[in-house]
C-alpha positions, 0 to 999 in steps of 0.5 A, spaced: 500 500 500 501 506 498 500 512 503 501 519 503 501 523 509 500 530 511 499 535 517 497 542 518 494 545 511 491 550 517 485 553 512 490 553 507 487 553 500 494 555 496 498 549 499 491 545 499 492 546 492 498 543 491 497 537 496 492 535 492 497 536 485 501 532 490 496 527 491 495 525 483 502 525 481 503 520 487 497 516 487 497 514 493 491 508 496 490 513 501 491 520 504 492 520 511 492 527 515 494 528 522 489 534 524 489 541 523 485 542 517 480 548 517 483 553 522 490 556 523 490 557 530 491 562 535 498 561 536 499 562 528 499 567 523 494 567 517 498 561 512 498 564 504 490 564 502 486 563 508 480 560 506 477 554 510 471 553 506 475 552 499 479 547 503 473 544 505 471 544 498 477 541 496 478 535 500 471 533 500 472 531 492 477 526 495 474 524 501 474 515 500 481 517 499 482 519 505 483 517 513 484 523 519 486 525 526 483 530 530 488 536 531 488 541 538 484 546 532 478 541 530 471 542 532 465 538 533 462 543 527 468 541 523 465 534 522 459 537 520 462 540 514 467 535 512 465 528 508 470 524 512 471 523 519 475 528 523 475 527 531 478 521 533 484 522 537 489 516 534 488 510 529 493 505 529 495 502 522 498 495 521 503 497 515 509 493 512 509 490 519 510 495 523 504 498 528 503 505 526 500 510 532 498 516 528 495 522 531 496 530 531 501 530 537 497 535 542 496 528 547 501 524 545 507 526 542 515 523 543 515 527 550 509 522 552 507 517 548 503 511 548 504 504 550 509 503 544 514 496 544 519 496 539 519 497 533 512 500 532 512 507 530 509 514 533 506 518 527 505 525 528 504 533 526 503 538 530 509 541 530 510 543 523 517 540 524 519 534 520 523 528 524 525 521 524 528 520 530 529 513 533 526 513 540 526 508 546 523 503 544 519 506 538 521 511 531 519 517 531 516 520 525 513 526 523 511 529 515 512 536 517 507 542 515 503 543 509 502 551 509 506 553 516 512 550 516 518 551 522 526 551 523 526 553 516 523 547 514 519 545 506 512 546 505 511 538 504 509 531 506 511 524 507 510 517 503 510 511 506 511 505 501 514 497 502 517 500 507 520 506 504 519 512 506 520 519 503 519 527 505 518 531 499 517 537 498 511 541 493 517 543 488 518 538 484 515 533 489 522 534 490 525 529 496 529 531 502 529 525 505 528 518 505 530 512 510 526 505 509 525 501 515 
């Protein structure tokens, strides 16, 4: 299976844009986004053209493709306008063998994980920096932001497929790192 994974497009129509670009370039099976979809937060500045309800728009055409977490800017009204779930905490995957704790990161994060053994993988966003960072016991991966990223890092997402996982950016579909399990 083919994955692609995002986070934190924050109401972004412009790099909503281009994820969905991404999306049919890629093909992936699936798009799985780690929360902060609609709204940029307090915390955030306005990302490049604000406008929640064309994301809104813009993922809905998608919708059978895609999975979803709940990020600490979700709402209860944001299922309301969004054709796929939206306000579960975590959902665990089974891929290529590895157990994948996906979430947004404002519950559970490498500073307080849940209950993960080795070899299972904990799958954030939240914090618009990209990682892979081996923790004990688990791997810590993150794809980073679509619309806000920090420490100087590229507007992007990751792929996972057959163990293979690369974070690549939306110039090019450009990748800036790979590594495989």
């Amino acid at each position: 299976m083919k994955l692609m994974i995002a986070s934190d497009i924050h109401g972004s129509s412009y790099y909503c844009k281009k994820l969905l670009e991404a999306f049919k370039k890629e093909k992936p099976n699936k798009l799985l986004l780690l929360g902060d979809l609609l709204y940029h937060g307090p915390r955030n500045d306005l990302p490049k053209e604000y406008h929640p309800k064309e994301v809104i728009s813009m993922l809905n055409s998608i919708s059978d493709h895609i999975l979803c977490v709940r990020g600490n800017c979700e709402a209860e009204v944001d299922q309301m306008v969004l054709d796929f779930p939206v306000l579960s905490d975590s959902c665990i995957l089974y891929l290529d063998k590895h157990l994948v704790f996906a979430t947004h990161g404002h519950i559970y994060s490498p500073e307080n994980p849940p209950k993960l053994k080795k070899g299972d993988i904990l799958l954030n966003g939240h914090t618009h920096i990209p990682a892979w960072e081996q923790k004990d016991p688990f791997l810590y991966l993150n794809p980073g932001s679509v619309s806000i990223p920090k420490n100087n890092s590229p507007h992007g997402y990751m792929i996972w497929e057959n163990d293979h996982i690369s974070w690549k950016t939306f110039e090019n579909s450009t990748t800036y790192h790979e590594m495989v399990l």
